[in-house]
FITORVEX-37883 format. One record per residue (C-alpha): x, y, z. Coordinates in steps of 0.5 Angstrom, whole numbers, plus 500, padded with zeros to 3 digits. Example, Ala and Ser with C-alpha at 12.3 -4.5 7.8 and 13.67 -1.06 7.14 Angstrom:
<atoms>
525491516 527498514 
</atoms>
This chain:
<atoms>
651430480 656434476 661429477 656424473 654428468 662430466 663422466 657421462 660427457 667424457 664417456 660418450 665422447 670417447 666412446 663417439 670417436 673410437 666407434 667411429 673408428 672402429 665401425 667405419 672399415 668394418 661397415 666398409 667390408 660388411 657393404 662391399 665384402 664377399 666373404 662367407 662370414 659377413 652376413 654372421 658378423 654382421 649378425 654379432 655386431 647387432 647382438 646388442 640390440 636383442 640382448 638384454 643389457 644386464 646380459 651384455 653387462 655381465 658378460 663383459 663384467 667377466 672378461 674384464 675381470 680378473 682371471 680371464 683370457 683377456 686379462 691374461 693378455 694384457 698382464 704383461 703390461 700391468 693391467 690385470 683388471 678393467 671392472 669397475 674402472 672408467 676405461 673398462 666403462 668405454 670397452 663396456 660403451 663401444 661394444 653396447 653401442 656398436 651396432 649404432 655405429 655399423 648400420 648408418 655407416 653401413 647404409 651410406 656405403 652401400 647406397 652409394 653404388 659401385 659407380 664411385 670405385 669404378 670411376 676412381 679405379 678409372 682413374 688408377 686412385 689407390 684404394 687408400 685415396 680411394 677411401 679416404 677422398 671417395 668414399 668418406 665424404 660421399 658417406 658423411 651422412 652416415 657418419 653424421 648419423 652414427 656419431 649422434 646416435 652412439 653419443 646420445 645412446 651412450 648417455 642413456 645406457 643404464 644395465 651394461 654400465 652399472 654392472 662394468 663400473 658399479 656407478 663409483 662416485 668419481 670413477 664410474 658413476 655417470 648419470 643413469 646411475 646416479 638418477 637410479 641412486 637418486 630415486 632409491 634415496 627417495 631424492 625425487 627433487 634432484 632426480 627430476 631435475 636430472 629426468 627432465 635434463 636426459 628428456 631435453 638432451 634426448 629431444 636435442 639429439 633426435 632433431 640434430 640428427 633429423 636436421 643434419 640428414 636432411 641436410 645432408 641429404 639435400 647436399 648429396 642429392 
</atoms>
């Protein structure tokens, strides 16, 4: 059980800092983006909400398999599989929990407005400082709310790590997985124990994010 909850720890974590990453320039061009395209990406990004997630599991089980296109690619570096690895359970997590990230982020940089470009502009800032001394921090509540929500999500995610990482023990079980394992072994003591654990740390997660968009909202007001 230690062994899946450090696995959980270590995925939601890593999982937390490279959507955050990620997620941030492209909720930036989905707020303030003209393209034609913008209105379908967004459309993808928020797949994973309707699609079921042994749906997105197996789809994603096929092109970190061997064989496929994007396997190909990377065989020149050595890698000719990421199924039922732990990095392929982050690629797994990102794409699951990516929606998660886009739409507070996305959110926060359109309620700010035009008003802060045009006054940096004003000012001759690049659009680097300008992202980066602007529009980050008046965003930062956006950014407190996808980060909470991708990690807490990512611990509860159950069907697309179960079918990319096969709940290994060491490697790729984390705890959904291993509760699942618990009930099928009629191991009810243990598996209430870790239930019990998942509803207080779910319980935590929601209130620090009400806490802290309050706050931060009170802040920005």
């Amino acid at each position: 059980m230690l062994e899946a909850i450090w696995t959980t720890l270590r995925l939601a974590s890593l999982t937390t800092v490279l959507l955050l990453i990620v997620a941030t320039p492209l909720a930036l061009w989905l707020a303030r983006g003209r393209s034609w395209l913008r209105e379908g990406v967004a459309a993808i990004t928020a797949l994973p909400l309707v699609l079921p997630p042994t749906v997105l599991g197996f789809y994603l089980l096929l092109a970190l398999a061997p064989g496929s296109p994007a396997m190909a690619l990377l065989r020149p570096f050595g890698i000719t599989s990421l199924a039922f690895t732990f990095e392929g359970l982050v690629i797994g997590s990102m794409v699951y929990s990516l929606p998660f990230a886009v739409q507070p982020i996305r959110n926060a940089f359109e309620a700010m407005g035009p008003a802060p470009w045009e006054a940096a502009a004003t000012l001759r800032a690049s659009p680097l400082d300008t992202f980066a001394n602007v529009a980050l921090p008046l965003a930062r509540r956006g950014l407190m709310s996808a980060a909470v929500l991708v990690f807490a999500h990512t611990v509860g995610e159950f069907g697309v790590v179960l079918m990319i990482g096969g709940a290994i023990p060491g490697r790729t079980d984390v705890v959904s997985t291993h509760m699942f394992q618990l009930v099928e072994t009629s191991n009810t003591a243990d598996a209430g124990r870790l239930a019990a654990g998942l509803v207080g740390f779910s319980f935590l997660a929601l209130t620090v994010a009400m806490l802290l968009d309050r706050r931060l909202g009170k802040v920005t007001g």
